[in-house]
N, CA and C of each residue as an Amber inpcrd file, in Angstrom:
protein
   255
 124.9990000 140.8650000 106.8100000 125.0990000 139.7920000 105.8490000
 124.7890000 140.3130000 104.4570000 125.6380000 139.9250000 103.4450000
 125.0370000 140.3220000 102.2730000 123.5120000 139.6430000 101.4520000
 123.0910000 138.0990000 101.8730000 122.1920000 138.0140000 101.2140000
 120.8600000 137.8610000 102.6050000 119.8380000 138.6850000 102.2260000
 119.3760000 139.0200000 103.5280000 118.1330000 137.5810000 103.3900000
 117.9570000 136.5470000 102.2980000 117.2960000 136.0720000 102.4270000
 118.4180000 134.3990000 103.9540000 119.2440000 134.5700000 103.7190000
 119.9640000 133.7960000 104.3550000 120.0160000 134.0430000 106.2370000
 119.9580000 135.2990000 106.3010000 119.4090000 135.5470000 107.5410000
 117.8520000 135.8970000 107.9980000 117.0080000 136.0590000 107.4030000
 115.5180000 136.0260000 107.4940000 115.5680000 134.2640000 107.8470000
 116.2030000 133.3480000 106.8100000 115.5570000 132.1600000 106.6390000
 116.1040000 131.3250000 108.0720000 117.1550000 131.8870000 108.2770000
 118.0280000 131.3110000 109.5880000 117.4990000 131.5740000 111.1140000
 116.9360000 132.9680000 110.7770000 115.9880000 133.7870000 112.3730000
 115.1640000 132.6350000 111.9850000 114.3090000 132.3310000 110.8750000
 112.8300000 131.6750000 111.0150000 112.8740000 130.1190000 111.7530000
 113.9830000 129.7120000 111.0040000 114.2090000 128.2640000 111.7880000
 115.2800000 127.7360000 112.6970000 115.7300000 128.8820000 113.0080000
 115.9090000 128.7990000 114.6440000 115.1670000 129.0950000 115.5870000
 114.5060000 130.1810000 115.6140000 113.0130000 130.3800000 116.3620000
 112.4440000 128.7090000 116.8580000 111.8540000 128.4370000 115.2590000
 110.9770000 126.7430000 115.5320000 111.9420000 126.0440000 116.3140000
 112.7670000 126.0240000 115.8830000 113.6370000 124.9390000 116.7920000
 113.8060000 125.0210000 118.3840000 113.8670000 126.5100000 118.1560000
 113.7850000 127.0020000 120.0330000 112.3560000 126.0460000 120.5250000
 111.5460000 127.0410000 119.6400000 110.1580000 126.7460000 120.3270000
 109.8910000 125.1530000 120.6170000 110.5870000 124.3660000 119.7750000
 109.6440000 122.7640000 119.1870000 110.7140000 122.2200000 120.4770000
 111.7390000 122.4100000 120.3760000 112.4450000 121.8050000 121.9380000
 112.1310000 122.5910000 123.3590000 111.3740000 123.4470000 123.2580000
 110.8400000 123.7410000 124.5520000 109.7830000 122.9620000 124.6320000
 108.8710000 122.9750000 123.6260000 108.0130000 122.1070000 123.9490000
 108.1830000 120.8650000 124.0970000 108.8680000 120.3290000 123.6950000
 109.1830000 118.2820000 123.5610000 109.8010000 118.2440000 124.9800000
 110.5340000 119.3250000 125.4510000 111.3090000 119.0650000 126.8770000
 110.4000000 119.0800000 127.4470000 109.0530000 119.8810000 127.9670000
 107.8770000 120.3190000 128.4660000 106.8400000 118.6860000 128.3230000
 107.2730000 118.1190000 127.0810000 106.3180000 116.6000000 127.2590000
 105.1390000 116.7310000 126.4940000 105.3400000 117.8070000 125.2500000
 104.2610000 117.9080000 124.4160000 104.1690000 116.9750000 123.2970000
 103.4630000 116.4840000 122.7630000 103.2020000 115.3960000 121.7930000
 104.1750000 115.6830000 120.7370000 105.0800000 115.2920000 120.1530000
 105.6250000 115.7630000 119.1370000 105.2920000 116.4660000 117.9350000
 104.2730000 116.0060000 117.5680000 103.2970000 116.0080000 116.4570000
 102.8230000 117.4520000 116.5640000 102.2690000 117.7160000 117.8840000
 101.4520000 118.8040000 117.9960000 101.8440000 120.5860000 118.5260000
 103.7000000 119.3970000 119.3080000 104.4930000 120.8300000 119.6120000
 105.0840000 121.4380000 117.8520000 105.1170000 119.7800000 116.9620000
 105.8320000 120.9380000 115.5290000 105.1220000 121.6210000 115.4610000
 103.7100000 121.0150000 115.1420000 102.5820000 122.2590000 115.0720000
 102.5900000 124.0260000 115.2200000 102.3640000 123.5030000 116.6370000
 102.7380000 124.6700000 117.8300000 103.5340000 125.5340000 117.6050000
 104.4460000 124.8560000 117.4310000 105.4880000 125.9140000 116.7380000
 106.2200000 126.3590000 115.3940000 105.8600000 126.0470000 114.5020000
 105.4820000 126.2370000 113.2090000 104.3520000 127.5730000 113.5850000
 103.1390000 127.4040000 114.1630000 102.1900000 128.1850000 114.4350000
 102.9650000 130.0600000 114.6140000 103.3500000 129.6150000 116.3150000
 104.2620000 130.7610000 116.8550000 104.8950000 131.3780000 116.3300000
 106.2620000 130.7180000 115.5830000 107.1380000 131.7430000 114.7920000
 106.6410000 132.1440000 114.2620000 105.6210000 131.4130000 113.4550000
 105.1320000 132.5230000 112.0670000 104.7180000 133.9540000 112.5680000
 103.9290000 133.5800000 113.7540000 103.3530000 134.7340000 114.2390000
 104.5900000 135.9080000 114.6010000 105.1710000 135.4110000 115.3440000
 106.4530000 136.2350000 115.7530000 107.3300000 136.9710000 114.4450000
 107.3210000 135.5190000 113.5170000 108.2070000 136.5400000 112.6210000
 107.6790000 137.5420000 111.5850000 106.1180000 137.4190000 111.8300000
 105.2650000 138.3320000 111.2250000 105.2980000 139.5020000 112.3900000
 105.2520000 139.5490000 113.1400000 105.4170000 141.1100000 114.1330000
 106.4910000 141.7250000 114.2190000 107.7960000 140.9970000 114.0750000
 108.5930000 141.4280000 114.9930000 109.8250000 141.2290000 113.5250000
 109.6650000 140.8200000 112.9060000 110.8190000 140.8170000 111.9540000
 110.4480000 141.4320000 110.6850000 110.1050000 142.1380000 110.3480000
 109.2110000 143.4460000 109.2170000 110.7820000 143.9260000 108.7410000
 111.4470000 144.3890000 109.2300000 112.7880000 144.7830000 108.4430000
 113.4890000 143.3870000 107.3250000 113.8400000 142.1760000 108.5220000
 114.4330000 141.5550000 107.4560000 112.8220000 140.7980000 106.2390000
 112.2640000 140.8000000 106.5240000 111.3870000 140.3840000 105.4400000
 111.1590000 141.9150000 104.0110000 111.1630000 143.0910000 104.9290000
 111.3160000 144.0390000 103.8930000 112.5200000 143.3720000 103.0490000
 113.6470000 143.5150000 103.6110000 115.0650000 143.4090000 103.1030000
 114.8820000 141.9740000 102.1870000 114.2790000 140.9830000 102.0170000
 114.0770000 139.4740000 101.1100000 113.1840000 139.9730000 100.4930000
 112.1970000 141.3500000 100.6190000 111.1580000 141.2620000  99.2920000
 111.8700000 142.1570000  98.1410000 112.5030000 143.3520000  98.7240000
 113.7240000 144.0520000  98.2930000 114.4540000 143.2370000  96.9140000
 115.3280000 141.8590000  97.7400000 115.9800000 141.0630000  97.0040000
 115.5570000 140.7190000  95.6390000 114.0560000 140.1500000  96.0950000
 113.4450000 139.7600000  95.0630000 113.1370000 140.1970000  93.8770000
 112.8600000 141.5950000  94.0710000 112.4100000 142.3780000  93.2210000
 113.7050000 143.1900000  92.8600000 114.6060000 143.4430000  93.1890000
 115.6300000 143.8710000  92.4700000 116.2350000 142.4600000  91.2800000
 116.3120000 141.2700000  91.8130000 116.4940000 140.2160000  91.0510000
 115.7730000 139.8610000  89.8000000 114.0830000 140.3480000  90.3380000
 113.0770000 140.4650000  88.9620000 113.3850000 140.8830000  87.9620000
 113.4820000 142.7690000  88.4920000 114.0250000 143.3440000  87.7100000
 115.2470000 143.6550000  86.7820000 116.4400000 143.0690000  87.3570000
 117.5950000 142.6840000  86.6450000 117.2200000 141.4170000  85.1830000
 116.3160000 140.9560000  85.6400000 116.5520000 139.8200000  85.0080000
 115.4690000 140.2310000  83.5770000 114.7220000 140.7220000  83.6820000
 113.9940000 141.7740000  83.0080000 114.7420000 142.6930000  82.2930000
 115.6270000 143.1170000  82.8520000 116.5420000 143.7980000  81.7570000
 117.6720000 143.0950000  81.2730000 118.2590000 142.3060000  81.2230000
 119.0980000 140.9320000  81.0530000 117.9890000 140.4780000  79.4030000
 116.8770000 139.8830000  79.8830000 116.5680000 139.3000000  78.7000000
 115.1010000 140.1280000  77.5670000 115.9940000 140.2870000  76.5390000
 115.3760000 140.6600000  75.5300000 114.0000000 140.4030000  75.4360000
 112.5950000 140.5760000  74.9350000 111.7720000 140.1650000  74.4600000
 112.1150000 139.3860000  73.3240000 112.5110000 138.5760000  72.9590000
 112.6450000 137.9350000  71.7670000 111.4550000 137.9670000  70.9680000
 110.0850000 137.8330000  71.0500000 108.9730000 137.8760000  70.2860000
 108.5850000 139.1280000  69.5420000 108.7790000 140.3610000  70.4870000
 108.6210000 141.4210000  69.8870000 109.5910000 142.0070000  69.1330000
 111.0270000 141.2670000  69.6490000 112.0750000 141.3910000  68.3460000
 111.4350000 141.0410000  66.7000000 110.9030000 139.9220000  67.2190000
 111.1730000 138.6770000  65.4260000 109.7780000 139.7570000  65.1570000
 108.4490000 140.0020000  65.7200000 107.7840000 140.6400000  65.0570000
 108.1640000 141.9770000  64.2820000 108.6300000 142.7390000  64.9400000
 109.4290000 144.2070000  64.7760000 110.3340000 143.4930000  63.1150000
 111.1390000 143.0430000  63.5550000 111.9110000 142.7970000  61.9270000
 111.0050000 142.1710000  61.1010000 109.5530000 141.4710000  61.4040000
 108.8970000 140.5970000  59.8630000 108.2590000 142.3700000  59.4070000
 108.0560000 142.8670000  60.8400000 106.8860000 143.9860000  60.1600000
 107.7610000 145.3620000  59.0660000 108.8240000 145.3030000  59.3860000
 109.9340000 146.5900000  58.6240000 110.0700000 145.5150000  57.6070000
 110.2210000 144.4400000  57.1780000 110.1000000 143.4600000  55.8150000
 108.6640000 143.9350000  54.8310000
């Protein structure tokens, strides 16, 4: 996939969804299987998914940085020209 936050975000909440309908089929309180599983994935997608979360922090920070070079300091512009005045 090209944007890797689109598949990180798609593993994460399909996981819950697995998990939260195993549990509701199982006869767990609703309330407490979201819980539950909200809980789990996290855990899971903290062990076991380290590549695509590398690959979304990646994103991020290449995006930072673009955007960082995209926009000027404007402040240290207007100072720079009062101070050569």
């Amino acid at each position: 996939m090209k944007n890797p936050w689109i598949l990180y975000i798609t593993i994460r909440v399909g996981l819950f969804a697995v998990i939260l309908a195993v549990m509701l089929m199982l006869g767990f309180d609703p309330f407490f299987a979201a819980l539950i599983a909200a809980v789990v994935s996290l855990a899971i997608s903290l062990i076991f998914f380290n590549k695509h979360r590398n690959a979304v922090s990646e994103a991020i920070y290449r995006s930072v940085e673009n955007r960082k070079k995209n926009v000027g300091d404007s402040d240290s512009d207007a100072e720079d020209s009062a101070s050569k005045n």
